[in-house]
C-alpha positions as CSV (number, residue, x, y, z in Angstrom):
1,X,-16.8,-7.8,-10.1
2,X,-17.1,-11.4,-10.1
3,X,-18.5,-12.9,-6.1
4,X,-17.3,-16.1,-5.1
5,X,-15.8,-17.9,-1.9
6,X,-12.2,-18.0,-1.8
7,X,-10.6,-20.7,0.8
8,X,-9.1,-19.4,3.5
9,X,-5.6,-21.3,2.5
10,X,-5.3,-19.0,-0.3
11,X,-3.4,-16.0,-0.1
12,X,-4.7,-12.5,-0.3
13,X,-3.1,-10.3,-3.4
14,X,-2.5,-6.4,-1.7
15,X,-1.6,-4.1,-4.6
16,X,0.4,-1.4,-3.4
17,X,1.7,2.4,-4.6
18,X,5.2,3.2,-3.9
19,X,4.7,7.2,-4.5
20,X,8.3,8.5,-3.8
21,X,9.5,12.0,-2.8
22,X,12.5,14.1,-4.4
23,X,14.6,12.6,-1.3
24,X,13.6,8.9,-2.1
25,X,11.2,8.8,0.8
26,X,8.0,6.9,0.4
27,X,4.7,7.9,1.1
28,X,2.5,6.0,4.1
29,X,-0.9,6.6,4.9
30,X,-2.5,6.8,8.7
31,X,-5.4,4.7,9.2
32,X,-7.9,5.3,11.7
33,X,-6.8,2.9,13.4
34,X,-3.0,4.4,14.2
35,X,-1.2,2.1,11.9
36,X,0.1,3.9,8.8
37,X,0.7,1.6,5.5
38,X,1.6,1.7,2.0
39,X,-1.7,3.4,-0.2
40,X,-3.6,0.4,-1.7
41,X,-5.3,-2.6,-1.0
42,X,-6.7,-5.7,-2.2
43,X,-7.1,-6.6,-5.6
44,X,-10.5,-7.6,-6.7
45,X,-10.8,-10.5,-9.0
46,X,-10.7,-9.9,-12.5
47,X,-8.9,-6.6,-11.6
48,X,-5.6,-5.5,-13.3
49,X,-2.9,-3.9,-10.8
50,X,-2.7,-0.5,-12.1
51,X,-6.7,-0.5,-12.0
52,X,-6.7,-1.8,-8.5
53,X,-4.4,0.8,-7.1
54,X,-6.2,3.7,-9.4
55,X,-9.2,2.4,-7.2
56,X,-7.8,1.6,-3.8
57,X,-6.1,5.4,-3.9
58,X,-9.3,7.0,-5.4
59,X,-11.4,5.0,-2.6
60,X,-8.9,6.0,0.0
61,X,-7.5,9.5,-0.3
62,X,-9.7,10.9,-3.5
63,X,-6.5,11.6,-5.4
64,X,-6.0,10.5,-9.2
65,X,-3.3,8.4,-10.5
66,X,-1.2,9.9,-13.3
67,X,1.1,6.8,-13.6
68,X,1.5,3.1,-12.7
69,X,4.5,1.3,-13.4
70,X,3.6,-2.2,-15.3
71,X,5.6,-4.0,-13.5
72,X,6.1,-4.5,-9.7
73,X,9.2,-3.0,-7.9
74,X,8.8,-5.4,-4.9
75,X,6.7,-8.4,-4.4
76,X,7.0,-10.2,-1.0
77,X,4.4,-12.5,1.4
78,X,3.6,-10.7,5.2
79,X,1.1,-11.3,7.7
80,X,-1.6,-8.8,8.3
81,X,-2.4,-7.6,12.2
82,X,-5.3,-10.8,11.6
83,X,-2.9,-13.0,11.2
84,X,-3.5,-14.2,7.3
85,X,-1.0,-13.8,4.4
86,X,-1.1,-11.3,1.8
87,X,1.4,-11.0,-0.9
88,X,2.4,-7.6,-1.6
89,X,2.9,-6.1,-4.9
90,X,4.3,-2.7,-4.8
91,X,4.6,-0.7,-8.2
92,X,6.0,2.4,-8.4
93,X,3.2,5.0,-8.7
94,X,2.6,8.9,-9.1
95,X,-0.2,10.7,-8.3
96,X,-2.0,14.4,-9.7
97,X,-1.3,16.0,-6.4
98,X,-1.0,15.4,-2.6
99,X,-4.8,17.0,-1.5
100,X,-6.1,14.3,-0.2
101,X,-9.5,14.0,1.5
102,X,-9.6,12.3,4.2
103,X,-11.2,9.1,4.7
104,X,-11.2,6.0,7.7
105,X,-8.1,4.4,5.4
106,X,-6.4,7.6,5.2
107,X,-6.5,10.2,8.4
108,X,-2.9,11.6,7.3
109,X,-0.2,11.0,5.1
110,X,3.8,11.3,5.4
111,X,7.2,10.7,3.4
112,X,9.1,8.2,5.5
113,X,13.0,7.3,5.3
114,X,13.8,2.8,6.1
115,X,15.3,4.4,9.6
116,X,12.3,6.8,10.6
117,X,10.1,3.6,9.9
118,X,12.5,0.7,12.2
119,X,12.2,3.7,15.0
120,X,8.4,4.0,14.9
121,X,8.2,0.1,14.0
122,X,5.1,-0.2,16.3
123,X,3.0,2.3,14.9
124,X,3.9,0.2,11.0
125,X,1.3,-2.6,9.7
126,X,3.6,-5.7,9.4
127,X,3.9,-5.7,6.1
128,X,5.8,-1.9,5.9
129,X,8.3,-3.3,8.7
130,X,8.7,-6.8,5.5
131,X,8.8,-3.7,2.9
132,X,11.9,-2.1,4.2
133,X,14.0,-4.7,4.4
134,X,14.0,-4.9,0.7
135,X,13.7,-1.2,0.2
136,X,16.9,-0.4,2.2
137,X,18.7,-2.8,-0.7
């Protein structure tokens, strides 16, 4: 991709899957640091979504995407644990199968309800705790 300095006053673009269970649960992903988050990350430039999240969940669990909604189902601004703003852009997203391997970005994976989430608040990046306040609508 295309290298270039971006000025620190512009926002980050986080493309994110929202892979959902039968139950309407949403999977999170256990980084190696403790936090678990939505599977994805930033987009590159000159990146489409769907490619960036076809990456980001290839990169990060090894699993192939089978589908990637066009259109994002929620699209909100949070602050990352560094303190900078990312806009979110969560698209609705299904994947092969759930055999992931294992990587720093992904240690473990879990379905999550909006309550089992606000109970384990601390152990959510900041933007999951933004996420489900628009999920729970």
């Amino acid at each position: 991709m295309n290298e270039f300095t971006i000025p620190a006053c512009f926002y980050r673009v986080s493309v994110k899957a929202l892979i959902l269970d039968e139950n309407n649960r949403f999977l999170l992903v256990r980084e190696e640091n403790g936090l678990w988050e939505l599977p994805g990350g930033g987009l590159d430039f000159g990146e489409s979504p769907q490619t960036g999240i076809a990456r980001e969940i290839m990169e990060e669990m090894g699993l192939t995407t089978v589908f990637i909604a066009e259109q994002p189902s929620y699209f909100f601004p949070a602050k990352n644990p560094k303190e900078q703003f990312i806009v979110n852009a969560v698209y609705e997203t299904q994947v092969a199968h759930l055999d992931f391997q294992p990587s720093p970005e992904c240690l473990e994976i879990r379905f999550y309800t909006v309550d089992e989430v606000l109970e384990n608040s601390t152990q959510m990046y900041p933007n999951i705790l933004e996420f489900v306040k628009y999920f729970r609508k």
